[in-house]
Every structure is written in C-alpha cells, then in structure tokens.
Backbone as XML, in Angstrom:
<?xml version="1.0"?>
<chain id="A" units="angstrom">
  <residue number="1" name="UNK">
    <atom name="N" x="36.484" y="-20.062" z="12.014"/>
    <atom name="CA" x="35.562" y="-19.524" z="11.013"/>
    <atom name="C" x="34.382" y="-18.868" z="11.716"/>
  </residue>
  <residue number="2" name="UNK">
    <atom name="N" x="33.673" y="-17.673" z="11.249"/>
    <atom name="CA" x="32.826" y="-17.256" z="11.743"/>
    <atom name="C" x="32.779" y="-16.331" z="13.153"/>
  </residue>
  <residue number="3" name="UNK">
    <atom name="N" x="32.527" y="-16.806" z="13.775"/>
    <atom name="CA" x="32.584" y="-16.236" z="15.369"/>
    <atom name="C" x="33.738" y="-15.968" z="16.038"/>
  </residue>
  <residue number="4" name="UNK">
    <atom name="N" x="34.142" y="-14.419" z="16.143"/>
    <atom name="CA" x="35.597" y="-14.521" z="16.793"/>
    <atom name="C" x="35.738" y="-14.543" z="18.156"/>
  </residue>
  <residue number="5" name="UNK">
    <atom name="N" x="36.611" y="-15.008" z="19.059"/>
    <atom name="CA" x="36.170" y="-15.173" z="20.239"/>
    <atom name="C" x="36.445" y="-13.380" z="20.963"/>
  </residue>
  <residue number="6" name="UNK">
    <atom name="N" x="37.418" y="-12.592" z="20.541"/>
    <atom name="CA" x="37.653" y="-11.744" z="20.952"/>
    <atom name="C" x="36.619" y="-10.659" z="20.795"/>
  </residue>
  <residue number="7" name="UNK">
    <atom name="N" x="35.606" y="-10.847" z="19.873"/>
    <atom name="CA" x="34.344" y="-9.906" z="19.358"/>
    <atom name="C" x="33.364" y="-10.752" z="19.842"/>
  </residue>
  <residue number="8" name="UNK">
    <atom name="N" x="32.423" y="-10.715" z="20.878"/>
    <atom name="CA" x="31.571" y="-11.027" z="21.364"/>
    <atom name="C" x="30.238" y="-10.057" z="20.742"/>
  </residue>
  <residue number="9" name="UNK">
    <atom name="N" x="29.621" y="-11.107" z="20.129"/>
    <atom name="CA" x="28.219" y="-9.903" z="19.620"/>
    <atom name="C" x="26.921" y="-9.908" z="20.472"/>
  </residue>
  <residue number="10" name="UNK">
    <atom name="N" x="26.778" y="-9.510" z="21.310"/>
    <atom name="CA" x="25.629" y="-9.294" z="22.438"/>
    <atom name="C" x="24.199" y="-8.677" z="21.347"/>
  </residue>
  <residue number="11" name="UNK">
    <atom name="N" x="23.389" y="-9.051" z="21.681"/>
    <atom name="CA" x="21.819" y="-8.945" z="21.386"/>
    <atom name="C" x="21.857" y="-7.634" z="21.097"/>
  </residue>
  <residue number="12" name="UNK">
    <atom name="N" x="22.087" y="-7.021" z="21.644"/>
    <atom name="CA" x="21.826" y="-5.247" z="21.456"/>
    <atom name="C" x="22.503" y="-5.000" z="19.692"/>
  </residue>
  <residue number="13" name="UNK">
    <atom name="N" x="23.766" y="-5.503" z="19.346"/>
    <atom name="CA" x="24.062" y="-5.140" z="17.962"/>
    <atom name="C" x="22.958" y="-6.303" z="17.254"/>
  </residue>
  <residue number="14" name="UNK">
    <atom name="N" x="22.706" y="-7.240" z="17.772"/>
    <atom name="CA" x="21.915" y="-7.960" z="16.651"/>
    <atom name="C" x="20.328" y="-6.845" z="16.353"/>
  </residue>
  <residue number="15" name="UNK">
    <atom name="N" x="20.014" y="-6.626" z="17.385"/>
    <atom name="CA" x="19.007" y="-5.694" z="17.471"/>
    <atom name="C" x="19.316" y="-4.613" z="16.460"/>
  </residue>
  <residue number="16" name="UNK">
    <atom name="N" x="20.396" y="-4.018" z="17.082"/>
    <atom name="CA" x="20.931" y="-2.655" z="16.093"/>
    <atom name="C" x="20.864" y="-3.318" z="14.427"/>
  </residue>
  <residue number="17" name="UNK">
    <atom name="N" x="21.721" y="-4.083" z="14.043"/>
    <atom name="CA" x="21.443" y="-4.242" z="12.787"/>
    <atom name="C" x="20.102" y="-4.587" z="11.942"/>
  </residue>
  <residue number="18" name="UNK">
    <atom name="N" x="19.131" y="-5.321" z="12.995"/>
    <atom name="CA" x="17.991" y="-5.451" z="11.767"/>
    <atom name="C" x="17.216" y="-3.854" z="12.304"/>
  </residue>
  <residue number="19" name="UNK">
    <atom name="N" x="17.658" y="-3.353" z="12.947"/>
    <atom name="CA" x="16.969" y="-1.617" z="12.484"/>
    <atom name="C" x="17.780" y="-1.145" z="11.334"/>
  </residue>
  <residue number="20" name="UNK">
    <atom name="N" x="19.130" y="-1.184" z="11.326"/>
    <atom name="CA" x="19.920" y="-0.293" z="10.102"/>
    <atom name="C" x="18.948" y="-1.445" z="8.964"/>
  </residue>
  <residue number="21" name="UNK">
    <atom name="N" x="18.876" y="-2.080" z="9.179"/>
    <atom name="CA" x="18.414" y="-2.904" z="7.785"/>
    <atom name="C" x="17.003" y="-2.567" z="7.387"/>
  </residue>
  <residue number="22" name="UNK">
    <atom name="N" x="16.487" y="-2.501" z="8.613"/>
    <atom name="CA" x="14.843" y="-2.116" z="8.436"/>
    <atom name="C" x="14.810" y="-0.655" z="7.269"/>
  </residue>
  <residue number="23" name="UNK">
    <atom name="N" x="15.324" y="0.199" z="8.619"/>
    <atom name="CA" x="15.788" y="1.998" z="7.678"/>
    <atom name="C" x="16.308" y="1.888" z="6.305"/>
  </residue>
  <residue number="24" name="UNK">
    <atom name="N" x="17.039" y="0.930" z="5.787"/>
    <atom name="CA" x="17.788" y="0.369" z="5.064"/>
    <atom name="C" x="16.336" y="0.585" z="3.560"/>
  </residue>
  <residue number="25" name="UNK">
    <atom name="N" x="15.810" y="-0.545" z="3.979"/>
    <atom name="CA" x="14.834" y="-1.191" z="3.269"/>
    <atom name="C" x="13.984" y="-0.128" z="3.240"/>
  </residue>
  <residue number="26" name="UNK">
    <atom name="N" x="13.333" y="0.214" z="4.504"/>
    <atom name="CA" x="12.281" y="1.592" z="4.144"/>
    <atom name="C" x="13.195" y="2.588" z="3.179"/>
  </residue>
  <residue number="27" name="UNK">
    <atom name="N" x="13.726" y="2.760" z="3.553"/>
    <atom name="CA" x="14.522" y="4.464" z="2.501"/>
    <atom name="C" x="14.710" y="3.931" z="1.175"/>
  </residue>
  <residue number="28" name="UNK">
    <atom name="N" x="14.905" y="2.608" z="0.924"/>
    <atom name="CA" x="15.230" y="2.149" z="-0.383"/>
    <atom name="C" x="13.649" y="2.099" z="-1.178"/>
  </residue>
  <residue number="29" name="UNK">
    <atom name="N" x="12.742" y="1.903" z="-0.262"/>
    <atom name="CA" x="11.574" y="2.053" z="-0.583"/>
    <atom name="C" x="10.793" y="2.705" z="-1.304"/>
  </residue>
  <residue number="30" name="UNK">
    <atom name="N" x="11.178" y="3.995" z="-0.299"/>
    <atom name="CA" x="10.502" y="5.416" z="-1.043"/>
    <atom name="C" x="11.742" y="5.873" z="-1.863"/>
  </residue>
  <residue number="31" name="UNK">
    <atom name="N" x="13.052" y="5.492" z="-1.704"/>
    <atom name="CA" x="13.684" y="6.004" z="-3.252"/>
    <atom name="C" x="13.127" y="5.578" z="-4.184"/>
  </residue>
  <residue number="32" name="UNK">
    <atom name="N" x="12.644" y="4.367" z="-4.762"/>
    <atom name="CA" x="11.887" y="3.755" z="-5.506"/>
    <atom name="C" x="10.604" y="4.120" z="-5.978"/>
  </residue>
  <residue number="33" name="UNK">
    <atom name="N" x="9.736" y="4.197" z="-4.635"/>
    <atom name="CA" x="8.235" y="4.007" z="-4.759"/>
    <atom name="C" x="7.832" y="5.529" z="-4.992"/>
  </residue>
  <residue number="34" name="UNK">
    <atom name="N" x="8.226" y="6.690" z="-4.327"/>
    <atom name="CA" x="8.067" y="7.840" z="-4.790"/>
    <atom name="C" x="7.578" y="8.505" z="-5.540"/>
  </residue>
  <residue number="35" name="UNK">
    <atom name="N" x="9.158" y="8.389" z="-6.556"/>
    <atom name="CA" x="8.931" y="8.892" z="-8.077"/>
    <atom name="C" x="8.015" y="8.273" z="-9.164"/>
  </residue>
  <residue number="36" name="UNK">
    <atom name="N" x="7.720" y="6.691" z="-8.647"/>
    <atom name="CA" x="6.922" y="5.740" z="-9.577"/>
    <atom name="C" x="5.319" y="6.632" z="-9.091"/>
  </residue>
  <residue number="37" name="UNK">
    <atom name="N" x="5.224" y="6.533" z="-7.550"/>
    <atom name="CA" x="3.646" y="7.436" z="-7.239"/>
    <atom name="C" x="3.396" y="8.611" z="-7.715"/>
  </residue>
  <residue number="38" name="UNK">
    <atom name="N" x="4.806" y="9.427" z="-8.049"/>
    <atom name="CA" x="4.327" y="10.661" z="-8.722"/>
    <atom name="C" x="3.927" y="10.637" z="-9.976"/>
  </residue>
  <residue number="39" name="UNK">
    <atom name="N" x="5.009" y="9.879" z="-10.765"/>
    <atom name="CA" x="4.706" y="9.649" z="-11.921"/>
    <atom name="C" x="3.162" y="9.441" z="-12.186"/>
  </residue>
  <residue number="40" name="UNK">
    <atom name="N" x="2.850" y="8.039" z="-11.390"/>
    <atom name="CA" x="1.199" y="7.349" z="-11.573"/>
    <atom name="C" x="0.240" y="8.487" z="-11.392"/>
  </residue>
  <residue number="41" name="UNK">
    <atom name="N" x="0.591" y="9.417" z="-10.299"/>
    <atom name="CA" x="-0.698" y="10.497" z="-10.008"/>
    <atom name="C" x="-0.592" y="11.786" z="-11.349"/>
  </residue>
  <residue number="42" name="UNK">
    <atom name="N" x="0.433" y="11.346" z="-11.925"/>
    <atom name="CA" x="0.797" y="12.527" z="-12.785"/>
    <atom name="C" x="-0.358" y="12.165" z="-14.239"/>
  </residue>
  <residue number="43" name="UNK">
    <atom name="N" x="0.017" y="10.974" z="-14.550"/>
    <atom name="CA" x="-0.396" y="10.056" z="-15.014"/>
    <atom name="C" x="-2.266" y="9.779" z="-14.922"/>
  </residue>
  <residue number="44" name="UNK">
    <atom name="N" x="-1.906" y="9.753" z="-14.121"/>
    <atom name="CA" x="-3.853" y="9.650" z="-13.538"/>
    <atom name="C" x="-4.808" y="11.056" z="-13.877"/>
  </residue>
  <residue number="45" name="UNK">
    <atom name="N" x="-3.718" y="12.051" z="-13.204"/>
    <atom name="CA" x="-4.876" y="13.643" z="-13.340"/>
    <atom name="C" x="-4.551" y="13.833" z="-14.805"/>
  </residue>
  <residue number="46" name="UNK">
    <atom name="N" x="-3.717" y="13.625" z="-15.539"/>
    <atom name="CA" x="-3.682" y="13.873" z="-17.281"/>
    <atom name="C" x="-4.560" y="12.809" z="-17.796"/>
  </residue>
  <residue number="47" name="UNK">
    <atom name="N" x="-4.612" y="11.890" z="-17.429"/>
    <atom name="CA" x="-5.877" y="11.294" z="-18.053"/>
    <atom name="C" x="-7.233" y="11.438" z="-17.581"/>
  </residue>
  <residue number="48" name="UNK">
    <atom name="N" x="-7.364" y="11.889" z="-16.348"/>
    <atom name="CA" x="-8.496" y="12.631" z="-16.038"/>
    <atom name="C" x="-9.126" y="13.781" z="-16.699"/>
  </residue>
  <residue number="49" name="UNK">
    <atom name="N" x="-8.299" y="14.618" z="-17.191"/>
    <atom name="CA" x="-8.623" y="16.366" z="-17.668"/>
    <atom name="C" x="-8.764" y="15.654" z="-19.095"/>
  </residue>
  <residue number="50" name="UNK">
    <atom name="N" x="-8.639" y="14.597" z="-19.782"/>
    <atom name="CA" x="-8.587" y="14.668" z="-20.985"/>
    <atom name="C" x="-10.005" y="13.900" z="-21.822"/>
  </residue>
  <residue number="51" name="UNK">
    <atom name="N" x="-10.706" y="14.524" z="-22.780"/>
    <atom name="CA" x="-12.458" y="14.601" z="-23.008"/>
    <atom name="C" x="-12.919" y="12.803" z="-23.320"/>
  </residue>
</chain>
C-alpha cells in the first residue's frame, strides 16, 4: 500500500508538487478574486458619481 518500491519519490518532486499546488491555488485565486474586485470597484465608482 502506498509507497511503491520501484517509484522512488526524491525531494525534488515533493518540492515540484507543492509549487504546481501553490500556482494551483494562486491562479484559482485570481480566477475568483478578479471578477469579484472588478465587480466591487465597479460597484464603488457607481456609487460614488451618484448625488
């Protein structure tokens, strides 16, 4: 179970994966956070201009 002996995982892929995960997480980020900041600034200057 688990650990195969013929696939040895050396530090360098453990490394590699929490970057794909990092990139992962950032990009999932701004897919998210983005459109919500545009929205809010959109949001903000229309209620600004208004008397």
């Amino acid at each position: 179970m688990g650990a195969r002996p013929d696939l040895p995982s050396p530090p360098a892929s453990k490394a590699m994966d929490d970057l794909l995960t990092r990139i992962i997480v950032v990009l999932a980020w701004f897919a998210i956070g983005l459109p919500v900041m545009q929205w809010a600034f959109r949001e903000a200057c229309a209620w600004g201009e208004r008397p």
